[in-house]
N, C-alpha and C positions, 0 to 999 in steps of 0.2 A: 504494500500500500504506500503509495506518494505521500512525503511529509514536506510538508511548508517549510520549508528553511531561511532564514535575514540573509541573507551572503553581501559583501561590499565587492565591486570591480574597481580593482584599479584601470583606469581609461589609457595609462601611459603603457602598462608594462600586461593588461589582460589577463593578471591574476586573479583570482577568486581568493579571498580572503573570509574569515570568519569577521561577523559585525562585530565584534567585542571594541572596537577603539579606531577610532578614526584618525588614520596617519597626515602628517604634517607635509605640505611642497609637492604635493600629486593632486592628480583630479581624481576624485573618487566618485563614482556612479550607487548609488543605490537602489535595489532592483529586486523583486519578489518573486522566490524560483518556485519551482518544483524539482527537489532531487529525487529522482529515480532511480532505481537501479539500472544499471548499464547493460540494455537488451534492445530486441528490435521494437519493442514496446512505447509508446509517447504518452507525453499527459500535457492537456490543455493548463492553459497559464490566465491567472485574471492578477489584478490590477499590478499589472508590470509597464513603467515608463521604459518604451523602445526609443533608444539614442540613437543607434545607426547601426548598418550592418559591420561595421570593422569591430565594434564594439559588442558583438553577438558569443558567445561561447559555446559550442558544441558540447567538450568533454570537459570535467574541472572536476578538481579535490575539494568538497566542503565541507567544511567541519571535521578533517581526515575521515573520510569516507568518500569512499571513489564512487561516484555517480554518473549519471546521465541528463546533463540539464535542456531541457527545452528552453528556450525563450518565445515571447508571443511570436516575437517575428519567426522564428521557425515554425512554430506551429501553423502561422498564418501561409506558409510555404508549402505545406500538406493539405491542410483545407483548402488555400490558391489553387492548386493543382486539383482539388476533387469541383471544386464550382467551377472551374472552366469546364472541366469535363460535363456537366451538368448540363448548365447553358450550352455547350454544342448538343446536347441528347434532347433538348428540350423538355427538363425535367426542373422543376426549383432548385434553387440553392440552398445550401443547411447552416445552423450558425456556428457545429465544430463536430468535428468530425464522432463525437460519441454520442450524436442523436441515435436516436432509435425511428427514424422516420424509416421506410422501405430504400430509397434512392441511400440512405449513409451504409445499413444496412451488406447491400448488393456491394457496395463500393470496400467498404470495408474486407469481406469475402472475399474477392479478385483482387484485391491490392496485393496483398503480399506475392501471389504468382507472376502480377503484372510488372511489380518491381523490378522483379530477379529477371524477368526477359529485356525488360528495357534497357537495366545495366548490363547485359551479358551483348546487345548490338554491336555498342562501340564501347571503345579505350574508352570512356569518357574521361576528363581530366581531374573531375573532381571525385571519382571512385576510384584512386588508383592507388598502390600503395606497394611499397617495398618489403619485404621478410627474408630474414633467413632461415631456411627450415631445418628440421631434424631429419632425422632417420623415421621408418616405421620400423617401432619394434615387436617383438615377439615377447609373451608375458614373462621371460625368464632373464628379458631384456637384450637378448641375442636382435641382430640386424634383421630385416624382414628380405630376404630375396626374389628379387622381379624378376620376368620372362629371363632367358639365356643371352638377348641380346645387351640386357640394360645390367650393369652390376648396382648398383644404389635404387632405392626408392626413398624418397621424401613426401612426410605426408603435410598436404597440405593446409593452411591454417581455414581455423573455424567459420571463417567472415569469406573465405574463397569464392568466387563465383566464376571466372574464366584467369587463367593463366597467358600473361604479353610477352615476358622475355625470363628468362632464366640465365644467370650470367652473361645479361646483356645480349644473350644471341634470341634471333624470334624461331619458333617451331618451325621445324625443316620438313618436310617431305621424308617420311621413311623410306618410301621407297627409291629412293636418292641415296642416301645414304643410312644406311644401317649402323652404322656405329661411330663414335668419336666423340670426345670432350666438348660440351656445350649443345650438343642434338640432346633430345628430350621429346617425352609423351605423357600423357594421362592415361595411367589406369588406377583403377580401383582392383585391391590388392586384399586376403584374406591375412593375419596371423594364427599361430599355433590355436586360439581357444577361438576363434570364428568371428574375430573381432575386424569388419570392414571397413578401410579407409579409401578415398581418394587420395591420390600420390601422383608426385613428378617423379618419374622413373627415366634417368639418363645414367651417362661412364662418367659423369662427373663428380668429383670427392669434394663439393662444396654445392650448395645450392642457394643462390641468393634469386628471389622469385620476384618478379614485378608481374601484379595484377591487379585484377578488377576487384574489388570486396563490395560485400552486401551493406550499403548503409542502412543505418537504421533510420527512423523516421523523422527523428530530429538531425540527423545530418543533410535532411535532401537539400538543403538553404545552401550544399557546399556547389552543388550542382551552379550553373550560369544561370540566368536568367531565359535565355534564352531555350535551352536543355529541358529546364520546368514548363516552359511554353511547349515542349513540344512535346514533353512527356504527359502534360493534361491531353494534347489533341488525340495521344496517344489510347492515353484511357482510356478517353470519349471511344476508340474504335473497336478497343478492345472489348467495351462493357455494353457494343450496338444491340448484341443479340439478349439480352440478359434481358432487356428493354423494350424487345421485340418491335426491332426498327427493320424494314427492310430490306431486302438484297443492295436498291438502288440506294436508299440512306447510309448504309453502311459502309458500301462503298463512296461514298460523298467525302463520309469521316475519313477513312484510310486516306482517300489523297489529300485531305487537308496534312494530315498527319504526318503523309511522308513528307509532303514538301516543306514541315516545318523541323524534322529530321535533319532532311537535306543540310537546310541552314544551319540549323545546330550542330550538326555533323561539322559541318567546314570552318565554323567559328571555332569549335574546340579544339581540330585538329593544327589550328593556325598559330595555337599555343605552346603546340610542342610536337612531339612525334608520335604519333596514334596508330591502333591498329586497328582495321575496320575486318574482320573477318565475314568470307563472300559467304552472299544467299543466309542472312543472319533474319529472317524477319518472321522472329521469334512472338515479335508482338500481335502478331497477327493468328495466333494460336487461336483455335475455336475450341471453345469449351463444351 
């Protein structure tokens, strides 16, 4: 259960502090949280003065306990994203996402699926992230051994949703090349007591993973602006038959959708080096 917590922002330096004493030669923000525990889980926020986005906190220590804090504006970036969808379905708007109306409902249901495909499209910039992995072991803590081709498997972390580079190299073609330091594949692997993991199985004796992770719901605010624009239109196409819109409506949504993709897609990539993997239109999955 969400507890109300005072927290102070320092505005210079974006730490969270406990309210017990107000420091001297800083600007200090006062702001009313919800600390959560740190899951894919959210909780709406009331009487919180939102200063700016720089000034927003995703993850923060309060009161030495490691939380998950929303801020309005974050939240207002989930429900942004569920009223666009709405208004393109032509259905009302909600005034936060834990109504119980039928439309938050449905939305609620499909989001979590809808997520993980939208992120798993593209690199996006703001779901990316770095790890170094382990080994997959065997309960007796012996090394887990993949196919004959690969000597290592690394399993990969909790938050995983598509794998971009593994010591910097991007997935090759097996059938290219079969072996060598920096080639790399995904399989899911058993140990000794039946224990299944996904794993990066390559010959390499170090594994540093760049990929995509599952935000959670107060992080979608990391996403662009643009990204949320196109992941509401996105929704909207996803959620057409739930709706019982028709062939020719649903198809309306879709191309609004990709072509706001498009955009999104080229904005983000212009940021840095992405990877768009072909025939990815995952969002388009019919339920």
């Amino acid at each position: 259960m969400a507890t109300m917590t005072r927290a102070r922002y320092n505005a210079q330096t974006s730490v969270p502090q406990a309210s017990s004493a107000v420091g001297v030669g800083s600007v200090e923000l006062f702001q009313d949280v919800l600390a959560a525990p740190a899951s894919n889980s959210y909780a709406a926020l009331s009487s919180l003065d939102v200063v700016s986005r720089a000034e927003v906190l995703v993850k923060a220590e309060l009161l030495g306990e490691k939380c998950l804090v929303m801020t309005l504006e974050e939240y207002l970036s989930l429900l942004d994203i569920y009223n666009v969808a709405f208004t393109q379905l032509g259905v009302p708007n909600i005034n936060q996402t834990t109504d119980t109306v039928s439309q938050a409902l449905i939305a609620n249901n499909n989001w979590p699926l809808f997520k993980e495909q939208f992120l798993n499209d593209h690199s996006w910039n703001g779901a990316k992230k770095t790890a170094a992995l382990s080994n997959f072991l065997n309960s007796d803590d012996t090394v887990v051994t993949p196919a004959a081709r690969w000597r290592h498997a690394y399993k990969v972390p909790d938050d995983y949703v598509r794998g971009l580079r593994l010591n910097g190299e991007e997935m090759r073609p097996v059938s290219k090349h079969m072996s060598g330091t920096g080639l790399w594949e995904e399989e899911i692997l058993t140990n000794d007591i039946g224990t299944h993991a996904r794993c990066i199985v390559t010959n390499s004796t170090t594994a540093s993973l760049e990929y995509t992770f599952l935000l959670c719901d107060a992080e979608i605010s990391l996403l662009t602006g643009l990204t949320r624009y196109a992941m509401s239109l996105s929704f909207a196409a996803f959620l057409s038959s739930k709706f019982g819109k028709p062939a020719s409506e649903k198809a309306q949504l879709e191309a609004l959708a990709e072509e706001a993709l498009r955009k999104a897609r080229r904005a983000d990539s212009s940021i840095g080096s992405n990877l768009t993997p072909p025939n990815m239109n995952l969002i388009w999955a019919r339920m």
